[in-house]
Structure formats: C-alpha cells, structure tokens
C-alpha positions in Angstrom: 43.2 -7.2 -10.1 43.2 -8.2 -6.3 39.9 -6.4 -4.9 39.9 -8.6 -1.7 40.5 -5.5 0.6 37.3 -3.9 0.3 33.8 -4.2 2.0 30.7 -3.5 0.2 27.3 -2.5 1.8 24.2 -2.8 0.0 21.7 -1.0 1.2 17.8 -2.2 -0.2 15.2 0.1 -0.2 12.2 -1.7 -1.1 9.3 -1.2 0.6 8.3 -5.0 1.2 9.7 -6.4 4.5 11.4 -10.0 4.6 10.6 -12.6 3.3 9.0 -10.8 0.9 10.7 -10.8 -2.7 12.3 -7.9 -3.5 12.9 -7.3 -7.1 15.5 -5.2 -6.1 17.2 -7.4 -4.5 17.3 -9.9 -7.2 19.3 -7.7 -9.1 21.9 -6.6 -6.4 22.4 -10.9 -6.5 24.1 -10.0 -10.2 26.7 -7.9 -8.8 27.0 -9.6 -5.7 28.3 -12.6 -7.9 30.6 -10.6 -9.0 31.4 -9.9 -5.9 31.7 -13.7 -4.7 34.1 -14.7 -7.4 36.4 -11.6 -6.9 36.6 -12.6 -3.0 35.3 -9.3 -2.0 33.3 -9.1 1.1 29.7 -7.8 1.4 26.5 -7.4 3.7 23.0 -6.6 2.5 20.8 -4.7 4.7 16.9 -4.4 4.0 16.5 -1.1 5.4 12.6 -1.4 5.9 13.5 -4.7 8.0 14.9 -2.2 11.3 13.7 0.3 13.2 15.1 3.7 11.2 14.0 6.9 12.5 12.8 9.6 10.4 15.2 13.0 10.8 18.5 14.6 10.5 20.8 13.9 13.1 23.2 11.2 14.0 20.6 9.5 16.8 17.4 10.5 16.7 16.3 9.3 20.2 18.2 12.5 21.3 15.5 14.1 19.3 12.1 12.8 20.8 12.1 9.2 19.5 12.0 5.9 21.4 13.8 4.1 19.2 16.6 4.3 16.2 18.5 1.9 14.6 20.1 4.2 12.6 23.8 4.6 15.0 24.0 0.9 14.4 23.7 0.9 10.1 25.8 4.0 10.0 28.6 1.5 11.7 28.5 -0.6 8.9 28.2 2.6 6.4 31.7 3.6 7.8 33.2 0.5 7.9 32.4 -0.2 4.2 34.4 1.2 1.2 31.4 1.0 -1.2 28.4 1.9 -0.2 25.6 0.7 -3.2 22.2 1.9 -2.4 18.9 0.2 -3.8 15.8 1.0 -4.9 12.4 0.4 -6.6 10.4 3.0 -9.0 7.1 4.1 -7.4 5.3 7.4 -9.0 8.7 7.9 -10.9 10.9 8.4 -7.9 12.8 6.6 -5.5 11.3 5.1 -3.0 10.6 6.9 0.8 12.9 4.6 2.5 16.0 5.5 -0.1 15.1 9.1 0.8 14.9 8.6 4.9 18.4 7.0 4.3 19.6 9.7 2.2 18.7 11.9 4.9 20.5 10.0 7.3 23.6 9.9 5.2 23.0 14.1 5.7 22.9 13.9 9.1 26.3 12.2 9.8 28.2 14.6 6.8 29.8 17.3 9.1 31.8 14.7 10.8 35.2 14.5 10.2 37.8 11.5 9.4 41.3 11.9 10.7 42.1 14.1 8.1 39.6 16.7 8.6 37.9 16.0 6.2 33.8 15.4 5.9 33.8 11.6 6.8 32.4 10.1 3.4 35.4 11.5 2.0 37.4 8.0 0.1 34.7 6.6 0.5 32.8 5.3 -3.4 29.0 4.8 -4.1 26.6 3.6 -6.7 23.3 2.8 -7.0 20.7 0.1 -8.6 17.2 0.7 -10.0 14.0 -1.3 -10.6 10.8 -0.6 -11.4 7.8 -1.1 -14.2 7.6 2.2 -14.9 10.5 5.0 -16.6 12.2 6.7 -13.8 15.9 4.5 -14.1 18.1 7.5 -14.6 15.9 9.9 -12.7 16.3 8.1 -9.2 19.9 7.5 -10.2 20.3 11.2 -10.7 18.9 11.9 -7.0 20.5 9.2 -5.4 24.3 10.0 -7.0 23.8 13.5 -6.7 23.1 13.4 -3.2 26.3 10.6 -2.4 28.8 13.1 -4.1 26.9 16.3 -2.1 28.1 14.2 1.3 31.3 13.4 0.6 31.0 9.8 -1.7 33.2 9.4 -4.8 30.9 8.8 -7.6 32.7 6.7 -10.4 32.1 6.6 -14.2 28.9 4.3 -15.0 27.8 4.1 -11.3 24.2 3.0 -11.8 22.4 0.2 -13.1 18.9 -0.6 -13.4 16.0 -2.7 -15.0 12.3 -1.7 -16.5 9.9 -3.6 -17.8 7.0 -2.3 -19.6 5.0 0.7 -18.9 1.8 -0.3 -17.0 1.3 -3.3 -14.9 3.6 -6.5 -15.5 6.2 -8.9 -14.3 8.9 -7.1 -12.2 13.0 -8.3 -12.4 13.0 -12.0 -11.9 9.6 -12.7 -11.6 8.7 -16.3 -13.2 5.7 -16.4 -13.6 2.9 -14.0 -14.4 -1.1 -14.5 -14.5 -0.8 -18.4 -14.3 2.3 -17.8 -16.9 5.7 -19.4 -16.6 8.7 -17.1 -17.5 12.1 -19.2 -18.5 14.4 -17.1 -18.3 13.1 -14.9 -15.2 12.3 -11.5 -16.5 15.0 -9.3 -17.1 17.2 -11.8 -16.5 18.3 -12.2 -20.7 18.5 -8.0 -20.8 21.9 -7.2 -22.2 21.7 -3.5 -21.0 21.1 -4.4 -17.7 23.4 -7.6 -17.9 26.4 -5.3 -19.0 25.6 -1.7 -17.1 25.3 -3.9 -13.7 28.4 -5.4 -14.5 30.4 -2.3 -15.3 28.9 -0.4 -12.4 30.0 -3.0 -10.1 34.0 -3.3 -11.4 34.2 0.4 -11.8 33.1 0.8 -7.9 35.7 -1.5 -7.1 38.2 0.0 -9.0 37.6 3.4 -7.9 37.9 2.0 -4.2 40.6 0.2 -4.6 42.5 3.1 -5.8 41.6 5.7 -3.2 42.3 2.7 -0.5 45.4 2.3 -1.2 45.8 5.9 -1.4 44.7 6.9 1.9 41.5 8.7 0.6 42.4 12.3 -0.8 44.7 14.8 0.1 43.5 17.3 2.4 45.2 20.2 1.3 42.4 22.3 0.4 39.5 20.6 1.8 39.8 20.0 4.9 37.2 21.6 7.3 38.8 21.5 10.1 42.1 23.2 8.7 39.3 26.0 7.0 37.5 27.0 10.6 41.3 27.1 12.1 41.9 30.1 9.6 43.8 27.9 6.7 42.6 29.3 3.9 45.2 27.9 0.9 44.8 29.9 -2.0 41.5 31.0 -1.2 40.8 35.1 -2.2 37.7 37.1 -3.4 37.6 39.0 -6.0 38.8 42.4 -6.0 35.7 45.1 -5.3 34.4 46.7 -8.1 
C-alpha cells in the first residue's frame, strides 16, 4: 500500500501549554510512527499553544475579538486529508479546548468545495483519548459524532485511547510515579491500546486513500449548492393523508 499522498493533522487538545508533557501527545507518537515508516506526511498542532477564539464563525475578529488564530489552523484543516483530533479525560468529557475546536470545525461547515458540496466532504477523521478516569468511548462518541455531522468520513475503528486506573495515578508514559521508576512507561505494554491505535491509524489511511483517489463523493444528491438552485433528485414528500 503506497499512502505517501496524504497529509495528516493532529490536532492536541490538552490543556497544558508547551513544553509541558502531554500524555496525549505521547500517544499520537504511536501512530505518528506509523506514520514515519509509511512516508506519510504530518503536523501536530497543540491547540492551547495559539491564540483560538471562542465562537462560531470562520474569523472571529469580525465578531468583537482582537485576535484569532483560528483562519490560519483551519488552512492546515483543509489542506490535510486526515484530520485526528486529541484529547484528555477531565470530569468524564473531553476537554474545553476539543470542544472550542469542534465549534470551530462548525463554523467553517456551510462552505462549499468545488463540488458543492459542504467542504469536509472526502475529507476522514479519528480521534485519540487519555485520561485516568472511564470516559474513552464517551469523548470518542462526541468527538466522531460531531466530525461525521460536518462533513468528515468516519471509518471503522476510528478511535483509540488509554486509561489507567480510577483515582489518581501515573498518566500514558509517565516513568516514574511518587519517587517510583516505571520500565516500560505506563501504558506503553497495553495490547488494547497498542492494537486499537494501530488499526485506527491504517484504517484512516485507507479510507483516505480511497476517497483521494476518487475525488471525494459524488455529488449527485448532496450537493447544496445544486439543492438551493431547485435540484431536487429524487426528493418527494409523502402523499397528504
């Protein structure tokens, strides 16, 4: 399989700014290795690290704020075929800067690609999860839910994650904890997260390589700009009662 083609974005939603270490972004490391040997090319952004307005529009200094760095991320959003978003478990959610991006994922969904279509539209994302506390498939529920509701293709097995025990503890790839050395880091010998990370990572590929080389999806039947301009394909209500 050649997967050189495609760009992949990570986006990391911690809420620690760098340096700090993100346990998040420990694991995105195992599928960016994957990544590596498979000669696919990639970028990690720290979304904390910049200057991202809270709202729901494309620029939000046409909407009272000074600053937003938001119109240059969502450059990289569309110029990536997989978009994998990132984030740690705090009170069993997701954290607030995974839901100010998915809120600015909303804000750029009524644009339109050259096909009419809504613009995330051939365009694949998954997510990864960490946390010391059960919320794993929870956030990943959120966060895929609201990638497909925009417009992302959402492949079989598209999330991964880590959890360590309930209550405080060592967090993915810590080494050491209370004066204690860890060998191997934590999480690090998990087959569950060692396989799902894997499969998550080679099934967004494969999903993106396919609708790349396909030109996305038809757009007979969903393209918005063909549905305001009266095209209505097979469209009908039912008959009144």
């Amino acid at each position: 399989m050649d997967f050189s083609k495609l760009k992949v974005l990570y986006i990391n939603c911690t809420l620690k700014k760098s340096p700090a270490v993100s346990h998040t972004e420990t694991l995105m490391e195992v599928s960016q290795n994957i990544l590596k040997k498979e000669k696919v090319s990639f970028e990690t952004i720290r979304l904390i690290d910049l200057d991202v307005a809270v709202g729901v529009y494309p620029d939000m200094t046409e909407h009272g704020w000074e600053k937003d760095d938001w119109p240059s991320i969502y450059k990289k959003v569309s110029e990536a075929d997989v978009l994998i978003v990132g984030t740690p478990i705090w009170l069993g959610e997701k954290s607030s800067e995974a839901q100010k991006l998915i809120e600015r994922l909303y804000a750029m969904s009524g644009e339109t690609n050259d096909k009419g279509q809504y613009v995330f539209y051939g365009k694949v994302g998954g997510c990864m999860v960490t946390g010391n506390e059960d919320g794993v498939k929870h956030c990943a529920m959120g966060i895929l839910y609201a990638m497909q509701h925009v417009g992302y293709s959402i492949p079989p097995q598209a999330d991964c994650g880590w959890i360590g025990e309930v209550g405080p503890g060592p967090s993915y790839g810590d080494t050491k904890w209370k004066d204690k050395t860890i060998n191997p880091p934590v999480g690090f010998d998990s087959e569950f997260t060692n396989r799902n990370t894997t499969f998550m990572t080679y099934n967004l590929l494969h999903l993106a390589k396919l609708l790349k080389e396909n030109k996305g999806y038809s757009n007979y039947g969903n393209s918005r700009e063909a549905w305001d301009s009266g095209t209505h394909w097979s469209f009908e209500n039912p008959e009144y009662r």
